[in-house]
N, C-alpha and C positions, 0 to 999 in steps of 0.2 A: 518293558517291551511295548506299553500301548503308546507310550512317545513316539518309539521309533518307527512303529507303522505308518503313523504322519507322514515322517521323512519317506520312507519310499512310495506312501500313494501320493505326496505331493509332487517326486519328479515323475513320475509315470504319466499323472495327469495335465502338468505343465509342456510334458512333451507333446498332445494332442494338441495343445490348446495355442499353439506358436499361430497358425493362419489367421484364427479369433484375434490374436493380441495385435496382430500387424495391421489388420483390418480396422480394429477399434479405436488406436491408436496413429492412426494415419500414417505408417513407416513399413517400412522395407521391412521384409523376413530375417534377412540376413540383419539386422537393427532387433529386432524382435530377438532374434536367436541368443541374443544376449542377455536377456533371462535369465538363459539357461546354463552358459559359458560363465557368466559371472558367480553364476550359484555353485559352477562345478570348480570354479578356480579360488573362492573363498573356502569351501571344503577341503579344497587340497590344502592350502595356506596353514590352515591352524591344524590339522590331523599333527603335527610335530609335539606342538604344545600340550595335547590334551593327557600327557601323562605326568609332567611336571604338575600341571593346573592339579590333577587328583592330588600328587603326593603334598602339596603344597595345604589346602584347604580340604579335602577328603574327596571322596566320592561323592556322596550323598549331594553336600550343597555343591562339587563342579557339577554333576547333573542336572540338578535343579534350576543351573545357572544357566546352561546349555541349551535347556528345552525350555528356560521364560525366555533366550533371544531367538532361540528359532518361532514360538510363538508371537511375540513381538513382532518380528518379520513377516510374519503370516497375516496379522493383520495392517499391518500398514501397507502390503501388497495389494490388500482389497482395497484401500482406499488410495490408490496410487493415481493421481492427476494426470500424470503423462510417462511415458516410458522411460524417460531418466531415472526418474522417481521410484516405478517401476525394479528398472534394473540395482539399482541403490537397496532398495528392502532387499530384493532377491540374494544380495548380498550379505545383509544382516540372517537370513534366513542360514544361508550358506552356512557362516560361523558358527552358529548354532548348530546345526548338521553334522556338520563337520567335527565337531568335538563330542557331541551324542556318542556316535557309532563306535569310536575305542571307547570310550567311556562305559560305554554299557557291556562291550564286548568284553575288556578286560572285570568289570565283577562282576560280572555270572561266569565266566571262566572258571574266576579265582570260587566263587561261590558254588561250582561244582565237584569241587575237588582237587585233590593232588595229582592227578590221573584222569581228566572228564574225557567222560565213556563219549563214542559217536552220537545215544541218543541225546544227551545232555548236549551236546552241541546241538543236535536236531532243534532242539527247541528253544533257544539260542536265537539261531534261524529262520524262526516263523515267523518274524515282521517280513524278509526278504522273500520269503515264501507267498504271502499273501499281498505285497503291493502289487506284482505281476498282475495277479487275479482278479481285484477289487478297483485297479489304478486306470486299466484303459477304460471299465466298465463305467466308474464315475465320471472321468472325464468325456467318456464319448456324450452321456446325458446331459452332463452341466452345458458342455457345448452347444448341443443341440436341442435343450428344453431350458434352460436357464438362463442366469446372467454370468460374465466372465469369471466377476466376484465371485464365485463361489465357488471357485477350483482353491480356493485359499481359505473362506468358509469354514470346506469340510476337516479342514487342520486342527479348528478352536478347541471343537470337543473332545478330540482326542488327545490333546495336549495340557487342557484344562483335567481329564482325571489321572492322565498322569502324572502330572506334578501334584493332585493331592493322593494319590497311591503312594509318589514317591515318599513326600512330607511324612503321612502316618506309617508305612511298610518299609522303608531302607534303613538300614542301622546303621550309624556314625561309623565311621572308619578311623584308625589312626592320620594323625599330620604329621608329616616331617618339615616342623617349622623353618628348620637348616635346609631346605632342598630351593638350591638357587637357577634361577633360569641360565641354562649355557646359552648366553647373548652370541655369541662365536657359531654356535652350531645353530641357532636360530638364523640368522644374519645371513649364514649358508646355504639351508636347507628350506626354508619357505618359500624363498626367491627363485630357489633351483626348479620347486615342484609348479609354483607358478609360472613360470616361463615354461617350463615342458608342458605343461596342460594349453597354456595359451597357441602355444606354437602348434600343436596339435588340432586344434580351435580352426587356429587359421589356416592350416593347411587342407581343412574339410573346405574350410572357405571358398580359396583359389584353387581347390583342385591340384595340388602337388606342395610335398616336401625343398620344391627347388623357391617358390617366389621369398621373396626377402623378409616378409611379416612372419613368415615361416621357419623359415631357416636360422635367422639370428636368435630368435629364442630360444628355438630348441639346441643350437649351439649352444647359447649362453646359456641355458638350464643344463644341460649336460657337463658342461667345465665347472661350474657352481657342483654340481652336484657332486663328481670326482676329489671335487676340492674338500666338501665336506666328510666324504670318507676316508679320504687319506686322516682328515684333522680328527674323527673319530677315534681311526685306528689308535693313534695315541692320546686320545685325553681322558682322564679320569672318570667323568661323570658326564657323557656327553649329553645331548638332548637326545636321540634316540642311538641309544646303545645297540653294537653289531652283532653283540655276544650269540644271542641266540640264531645268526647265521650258522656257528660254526658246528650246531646242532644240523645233523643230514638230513633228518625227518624235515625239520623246518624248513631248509634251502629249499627240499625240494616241493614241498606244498606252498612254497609261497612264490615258486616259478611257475607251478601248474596254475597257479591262480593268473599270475601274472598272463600265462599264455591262454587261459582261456576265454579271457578278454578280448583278444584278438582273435582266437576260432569261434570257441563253442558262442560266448555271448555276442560275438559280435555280430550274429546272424540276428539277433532281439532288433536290431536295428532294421532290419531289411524285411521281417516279415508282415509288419501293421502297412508298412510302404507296397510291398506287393498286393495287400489286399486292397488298399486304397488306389494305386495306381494300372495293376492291372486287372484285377476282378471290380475296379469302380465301385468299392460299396462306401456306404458313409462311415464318420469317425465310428457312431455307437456301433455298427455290423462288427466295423475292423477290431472294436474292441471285447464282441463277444464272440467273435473268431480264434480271440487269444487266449480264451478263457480256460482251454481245455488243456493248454502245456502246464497251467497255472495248476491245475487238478492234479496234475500225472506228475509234475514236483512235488504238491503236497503228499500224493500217496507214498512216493519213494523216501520220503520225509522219515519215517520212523523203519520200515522194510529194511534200507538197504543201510541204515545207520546199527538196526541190532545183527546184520551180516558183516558187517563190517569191526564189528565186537569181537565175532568170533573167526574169522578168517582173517582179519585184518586190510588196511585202506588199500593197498596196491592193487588187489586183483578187481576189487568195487570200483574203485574209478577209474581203474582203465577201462575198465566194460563197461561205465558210464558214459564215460568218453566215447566210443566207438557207437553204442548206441543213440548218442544225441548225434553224430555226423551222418549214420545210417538213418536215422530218421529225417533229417532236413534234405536226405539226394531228392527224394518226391518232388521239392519245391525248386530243386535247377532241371524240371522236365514242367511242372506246373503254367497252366496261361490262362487266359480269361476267363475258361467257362470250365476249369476242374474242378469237379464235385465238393463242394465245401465239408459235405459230412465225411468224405475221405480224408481229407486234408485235418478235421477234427481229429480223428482217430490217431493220425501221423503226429499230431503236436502231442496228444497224450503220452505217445510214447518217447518224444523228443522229450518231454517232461520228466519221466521217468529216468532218462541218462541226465538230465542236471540236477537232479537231487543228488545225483550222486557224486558231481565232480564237486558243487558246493559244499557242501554238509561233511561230507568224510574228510576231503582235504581240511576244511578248517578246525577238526578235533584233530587231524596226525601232524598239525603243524605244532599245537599243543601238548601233544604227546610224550614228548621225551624232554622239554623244559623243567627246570625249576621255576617255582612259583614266582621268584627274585625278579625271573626274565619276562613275565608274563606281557608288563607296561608295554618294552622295549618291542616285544615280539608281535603284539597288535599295531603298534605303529606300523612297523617295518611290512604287515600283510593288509593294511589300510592302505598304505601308501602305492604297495605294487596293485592291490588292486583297483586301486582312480586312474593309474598312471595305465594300465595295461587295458582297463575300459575304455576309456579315451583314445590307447593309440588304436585298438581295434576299431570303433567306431568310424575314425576318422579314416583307416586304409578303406574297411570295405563300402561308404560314400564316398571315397574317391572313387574305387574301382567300377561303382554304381554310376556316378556320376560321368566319368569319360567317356563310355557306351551310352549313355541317352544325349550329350553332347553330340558325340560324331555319328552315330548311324540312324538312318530315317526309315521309315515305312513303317506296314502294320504290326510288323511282328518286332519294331525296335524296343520296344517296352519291356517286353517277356524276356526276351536275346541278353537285356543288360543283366537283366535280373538271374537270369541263369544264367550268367558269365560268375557275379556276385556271389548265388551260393555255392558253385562249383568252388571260387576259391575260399571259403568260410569252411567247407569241407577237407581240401586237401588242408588247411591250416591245421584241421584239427590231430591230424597224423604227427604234427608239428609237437602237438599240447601231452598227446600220450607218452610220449618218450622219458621226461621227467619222470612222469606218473609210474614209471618202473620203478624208479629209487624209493618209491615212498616203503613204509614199511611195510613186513607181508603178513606178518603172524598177529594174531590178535591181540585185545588186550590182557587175559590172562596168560598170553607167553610172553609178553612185552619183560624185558628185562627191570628190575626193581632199579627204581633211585636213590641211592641211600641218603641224599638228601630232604627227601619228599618225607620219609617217614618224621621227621623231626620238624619239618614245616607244618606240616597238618597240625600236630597235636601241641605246638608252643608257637606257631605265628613266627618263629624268628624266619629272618630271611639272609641266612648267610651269604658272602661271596665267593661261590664256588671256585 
């Protein structure tokens, strides 16, 4: 887990620091912005590969291998010459990233059990937990009292004891030397989530899903992508197997995930923006403004994970859910001079409903799999979730975008911004609906797997 903290303080802090890079670099934002597009588009890329990569060479060294190129990329971004160069590491970083997070996700899964309880995923979790908190904080400083370098910096050391925590603490895993890459389902599905992410990209770009940078990719990702699933349906061993779709629990926590992308977090986007655009405070304010949804996640972090043991995930995140939308109305009435200590109080509690849509959903997608499915099933909720961050992001800076476009005067700044989280809100009506199907009872009425008891105690992994 101290790897993966990297990863999410490095995009949080890279997010701040786009006006720095455009600046320092002599280029356009939208040039600059490509940091970050590159970093999110090589993430998508390999997440496919990162369970073959285990089964192939083990855990321990693909881990290892993941976090020397996200390291790697870390520092050559510090010494990056010009923003090609730049964009290029960011790249390399990406890959690395991007094969970390199943990586890690799947053995501490597997290493919680045949059954991991909500808090065991809680803690799972806590990289995700504390970038929020730690990520605007650093980089509003680095920004503002340092040099750019050193948004990339603060990577070394947490990546350096990671890889020797890994080294001396991870225990070899089996190899299945016979586990061959599906070239077929690679060929398909890389290209598919590329092109969806890019096209997504672009359409925050040009402000609509119609201009043509837009549209043909995410066409061509989307026919790629169907194509891959049909070719799933029937092949033996694909690259990421559908099986654990046809699991209910799973379907539906890997749609709430997908949909929370576009309600609950897509608001993360819009509210460092409100505080820099309408209340004018600098990065560091905006990012110790943010500090307090960070706290009110952490607390709900271990709370609503031992409720969610015993009542089970549907009723906890639905009420999660409803609670982070009823916490963000404050901010579509919010304008330049609303009391920031109010607004503190408000993100605590917004905090406190995303503990709970994260954290519970990603143990009941868990829940009712076999071990076998575990690989298959962190792809499959990796993928929806880059794919479903991305498309949120990109609706609600469109929706952002078109109001500070077309309406002028004093009050157009505020107007857009409450147009934006009004619709981040009603989305989230959108997000609960799923969240019904999930399971309701907990885990000691959770129905037994008669598979599970014979996994745990001999390792085999039959095919159900």
């Amino acid at each position: 887990m101290t790897g993966i903290v990297a990863v999410f303080l490095d995009t949080t802090i890279v997010n701040v620091a786009i006006n720095t890079l455009s600046s320092h670099f002599a280029t356009t934002v939208a040039t600059a912005q490509w940091s970050i597009s590159g970093y999110v588009l090589a993430m998508g890329v390999v997440i496919p590969i990162a369970g073959w990569l285990t089964d192939r060479v083990g855990a321990k060294p693909a881990w290892m291998t993941a976090l020397s190129l996200f390291t790697l990329g870390s520092l050559l971004c510090s010494v990056a010459p010009n923003i090609g160069a730049l964009i290029g590491f960011r790249v390399v970083q990406g890959v690395g990233g991007g094969l970390m997070l199943p990586i890690m996700q799947a053995v501490l899964i597997r290493a919680a059990g045949p059954k991991p309880s909500n808090r065991a995923v809680a803690t799972v979790a806590l990289p995700a937990v504390l970038g929020p908190i730690l990520g605007p904080v650093l980089g509003g400083v680095i920004i503002q009292y340092l040099d750019w370098r050193a948004i990339f910096w603060v990577n070394l050391p947490l990546c350096g004891a990671g890889l020797i925590m890994a080294w001396r603490g991870m225990e070899s895993t089996d190899t299945a030397e016979s586990a061959s890459l599906d070239v077929i389902g690679l060929v398909l599905l890389s290209p598919a989530l590329a092109a969806i992410l890019y096209g997504l990209t672009e359409a925050g770009v040009h402000n609509g899903f119609t201009a043509a940078d837009a549209l043909y990719p995410l066409a061509g990702g989307v026919l790629l992508l169907a194509g891959f699933v049909a070719y799933a349906l029937r092949a033996t061993k694909p690259l990421v197997g559908l099986r654990p779709f046809l699991t209910r629990s799973f379907s539906a926590s890997t749609l709430v995930l997908f949909l929370a992308g576009l309600s609950v977090y897509g608001a993360m986007l819009l509210l460092p923006l409100y505080f820099l655009q309408v209340q004018h405070l600098s990065v560091l304010s905006a990012g110790l403004c943010l500090v307090p949804q960070g706290f009110g996640t952490l607390i709900s972090r271990v709370a609503t994970a031992k409720l969610a043991d015993n009542v089970g995930p549907r009723p906890v995140v639905f009420c999660g859910i409803l609670v982070a939308a009823i916490a963000t109305v404050p901010f579509a009435f919010a304008g330049p001079h609303t009391n920031l200590a109010v607004l503190a109080l408000v993100l605590v509690v917004r905090g406190l409903g995303l503990g709970a849509v994260t954290i519970i959903v990603m143990a009941s997608a868990y829940r009712d799999l076999d071990r076998s499915l575990i690989p298959d099933a962190t792809a499959g909720i990796r993928i929806g979730q880059q794919v479903g961050n991305a498309f949120g992001t990109t609706v609600l800076a469109m929706l952002l975008q078109s109001r500070l476009t077309h309406d002028t005067g004093p009050d157009a700044v505020p107007a857009a911004f409450h147009r934006a989280f009004w619709w981040s809100i009603g989305l989230s009506a959108v997000t609960a609906l799923p969240a019904l199907a999930l399971p309701r009872g907990g885990l000691a009425s959770a129905p037994p797997n008669p598979a599970q008891p014979q996994l745990a105690t001999s390792g085999a992994t039959p095919d159900r």
